[in-house]
ZAMARGU-4260 file (C-alpha; in steps of 0.2 Angstrom, whole numbers, plus 5000, padded with zeros to 4 digits):
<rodrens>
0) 5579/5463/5521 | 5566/5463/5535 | 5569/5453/5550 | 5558/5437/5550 | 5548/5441/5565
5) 5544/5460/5560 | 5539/5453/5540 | 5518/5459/5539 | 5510/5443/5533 | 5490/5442/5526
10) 5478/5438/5541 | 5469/5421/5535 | 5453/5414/5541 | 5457/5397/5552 | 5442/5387/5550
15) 5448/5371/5559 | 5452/5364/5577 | 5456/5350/5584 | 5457/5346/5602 | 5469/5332/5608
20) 5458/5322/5623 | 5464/5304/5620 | 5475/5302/5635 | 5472/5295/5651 | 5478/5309/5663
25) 5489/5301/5673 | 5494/5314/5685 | 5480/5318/5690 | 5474/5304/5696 | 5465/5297/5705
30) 5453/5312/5698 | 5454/5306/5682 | 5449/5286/5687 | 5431/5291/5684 | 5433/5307/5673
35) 5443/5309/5660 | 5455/5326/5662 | 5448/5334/5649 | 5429/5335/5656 | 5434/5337/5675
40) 5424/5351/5678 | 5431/5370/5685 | 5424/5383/5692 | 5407/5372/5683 | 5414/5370/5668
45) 5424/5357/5662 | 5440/5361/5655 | 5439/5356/5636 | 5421/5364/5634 | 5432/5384/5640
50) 5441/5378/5624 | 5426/5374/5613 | 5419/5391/5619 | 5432/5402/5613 | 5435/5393/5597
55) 5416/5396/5594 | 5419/5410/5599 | 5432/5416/5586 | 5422/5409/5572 | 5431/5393/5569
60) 5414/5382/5567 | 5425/5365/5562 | 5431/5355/5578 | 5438/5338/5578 | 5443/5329/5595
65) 5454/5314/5595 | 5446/5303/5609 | 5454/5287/5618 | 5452/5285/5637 | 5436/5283/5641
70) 5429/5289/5624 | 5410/5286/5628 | 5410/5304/5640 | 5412/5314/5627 | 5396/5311/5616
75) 5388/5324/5625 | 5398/5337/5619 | 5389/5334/5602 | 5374/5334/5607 | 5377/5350/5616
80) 5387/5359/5601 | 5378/5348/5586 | 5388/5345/5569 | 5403/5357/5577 | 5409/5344/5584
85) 5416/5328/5575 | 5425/5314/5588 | 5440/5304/5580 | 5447/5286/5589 | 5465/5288/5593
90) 5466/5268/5596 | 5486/5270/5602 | 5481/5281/5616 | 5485/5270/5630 | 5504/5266/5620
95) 5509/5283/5613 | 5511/5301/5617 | 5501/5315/5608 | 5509/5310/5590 | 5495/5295/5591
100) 5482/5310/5590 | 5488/5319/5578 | 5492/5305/5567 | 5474/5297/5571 | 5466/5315/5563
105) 5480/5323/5552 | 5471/5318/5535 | 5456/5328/5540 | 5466/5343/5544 | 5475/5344/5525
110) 5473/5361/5516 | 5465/5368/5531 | 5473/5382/5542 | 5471/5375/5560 | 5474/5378/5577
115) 5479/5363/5585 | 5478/5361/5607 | 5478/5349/5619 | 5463/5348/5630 | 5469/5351/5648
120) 5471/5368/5645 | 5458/5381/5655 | 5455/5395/5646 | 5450/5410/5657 | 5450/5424/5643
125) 5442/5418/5628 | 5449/5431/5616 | 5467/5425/5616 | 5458/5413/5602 | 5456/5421/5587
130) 5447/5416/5569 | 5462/5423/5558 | 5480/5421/5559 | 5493/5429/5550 | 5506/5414/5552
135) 5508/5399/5562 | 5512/5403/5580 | 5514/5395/5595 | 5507/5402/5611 | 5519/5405/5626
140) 5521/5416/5642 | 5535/5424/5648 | 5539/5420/5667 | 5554/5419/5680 | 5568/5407/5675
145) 5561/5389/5675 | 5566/5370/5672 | 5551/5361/5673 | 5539/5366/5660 | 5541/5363/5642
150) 5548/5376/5630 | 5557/5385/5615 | 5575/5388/5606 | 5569/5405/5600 | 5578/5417/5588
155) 5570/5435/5584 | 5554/5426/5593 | 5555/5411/5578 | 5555/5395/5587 | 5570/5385/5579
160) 5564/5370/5592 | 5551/5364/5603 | 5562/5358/5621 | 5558/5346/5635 | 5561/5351/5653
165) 5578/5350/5656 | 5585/5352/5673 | 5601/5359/5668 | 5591/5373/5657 | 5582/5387/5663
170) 5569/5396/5651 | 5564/5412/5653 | 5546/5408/5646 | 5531/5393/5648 | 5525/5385/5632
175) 5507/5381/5630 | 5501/5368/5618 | 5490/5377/5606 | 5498/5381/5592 | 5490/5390/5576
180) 5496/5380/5558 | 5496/5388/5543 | 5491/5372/5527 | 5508/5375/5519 | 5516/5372/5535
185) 5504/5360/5543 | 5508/5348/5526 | 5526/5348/5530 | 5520/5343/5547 | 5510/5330/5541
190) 5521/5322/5530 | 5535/5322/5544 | 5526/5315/5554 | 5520/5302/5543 | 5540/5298/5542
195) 5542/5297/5559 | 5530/5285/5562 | 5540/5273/5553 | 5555/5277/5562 | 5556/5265/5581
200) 5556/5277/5595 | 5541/5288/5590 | 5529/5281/5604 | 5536/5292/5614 | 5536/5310/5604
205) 5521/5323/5607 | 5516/5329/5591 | 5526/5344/5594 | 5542/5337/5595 | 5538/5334/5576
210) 5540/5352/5573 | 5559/5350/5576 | 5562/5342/5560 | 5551/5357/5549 | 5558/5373/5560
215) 5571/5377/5547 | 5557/5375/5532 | 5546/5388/5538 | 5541/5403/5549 | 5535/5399/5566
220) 5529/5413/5577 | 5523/5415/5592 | 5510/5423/5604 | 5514/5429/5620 | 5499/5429/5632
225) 5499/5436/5650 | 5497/5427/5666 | 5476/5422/5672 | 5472/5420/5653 | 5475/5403/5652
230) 5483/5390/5663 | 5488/5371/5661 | 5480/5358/5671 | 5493/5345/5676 | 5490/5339/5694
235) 5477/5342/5707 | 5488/5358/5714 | 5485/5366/5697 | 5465/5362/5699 | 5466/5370/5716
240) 5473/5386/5711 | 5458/5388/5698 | 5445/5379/5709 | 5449/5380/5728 | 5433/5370/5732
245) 5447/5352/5724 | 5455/5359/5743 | 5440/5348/5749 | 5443/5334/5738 | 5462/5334/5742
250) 5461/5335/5762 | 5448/5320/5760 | 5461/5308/5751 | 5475/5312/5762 | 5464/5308/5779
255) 5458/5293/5766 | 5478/5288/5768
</rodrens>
């Protein structure tokens, strides 16, 4: 029998998005006191808009984003990208993690295949998004032994389970939250997570951490992507490594001290 991660599967057009943007983007402040992560802008162009680019891009002509913190910013983005662009209230932003965003859109997405990213992710190389998939897949990079970024239990390169940093555990890879969900997978997400929001403790889970209880159900892939293709925007040191000119902005708050 064919290994799962070598068995050829039908590419299959992905005709949704949606872009998680309801947070508050705490550590990044105090940036985002005025801005929210999302829309602060690099190189010129803020973040979320490299990620509407490539999805346009690709084809995908369907893009929801779940908005909270300061929700009112966004508009512009439809006026900009017209009726690509639908905006849905997450209302728990400021109480739970990223499984309030999902949650807030998930009906929209049923018997779609989706990608699915958060919004604090610069994307320098806009074909690493693609308008067909074969399977769901995660996106990761491979890099030097690490403890502080989020991550995978992999076996054969099928994701068994999505990881926290962990001091004591050292991954040999970074994951990146955009994720590519195939319908009959993304129902089984769905409907867990549906579960899990009766269950006390799920303020706390990022959508992802959902996936743990579906791994065994289905076939998880993912897609390694190489360093400057995209990169994560956590704090200000991330911005300055995309954007020197933040260098300015950081010297100016430390002399503000």
């Amino acid at each position: 029998m064919e290994p799962e991660n070598q068995r050829k599967f039908k590419l299959r057009k992905v005709s949704t998005a949606l872009l998680m943007a309801a947070g508050m983007g705490t550590r990044i402040r105090p940036l985002s006191q005025h801005t929210p992560k999302p829309l602060i802008p690099v190189k010129g162009t803020p973040i979320i808009e490299t990620i509407i680019q490539s999805i346009i891009n690709a084809g995908i002509n369907n893009i929801i984003i779940t908005i909270g913190y300061k929700k009112e910013m966004y508009q512009y983005l439809r006026d900009k990208y017209g009726d690509v662009i639908k905006f849905v209230e997450n209302i728990e932003y400021m109480s739970k993690n990223t499984i309030s965003s999902f949650y807030a859109a998930m009906e929209l997405l049923r018997n779609k295949n989706c990608i699915i990213c958060e919004s604090d992710l610069y994307i320098s190389d806009s074909t690493i998004i693609k308008g067909e998939m074969d399977k769901s897949r995660y996106f990761l990079r491979n890099v030097p032994p690490q403890n502080y970024e989020w991550g995978f239990e992999l076996d054969n390169d099928i994701v068994k389970k999505v990881v926290r940093p962990d001091p004591e555990v050292f991954l040999d890879h970074h994951m990146y939250g955009i994720a590519y969900w195939m319908k009959e997978d993304l129902e089984l997400l769905i409907n867990a997570t549906k579960k899990a929001y009766q269950v006390q403790g799920h303020e706390d889970m990022a959508y992802d951490e959902i996936g743990n209880g579906i791994f065994d159900k289905i076939n998880m892939g993912i897609i390694r992507i190489n360093s400057g293709q995209l990169d994560e925007v956590d704090c200000i040191n991330d911005l300055i490594k995309l954007d020197p000119s933040y260098n300015t902005y950081l010297n100016n708050n430390q002399s503000e001290r």
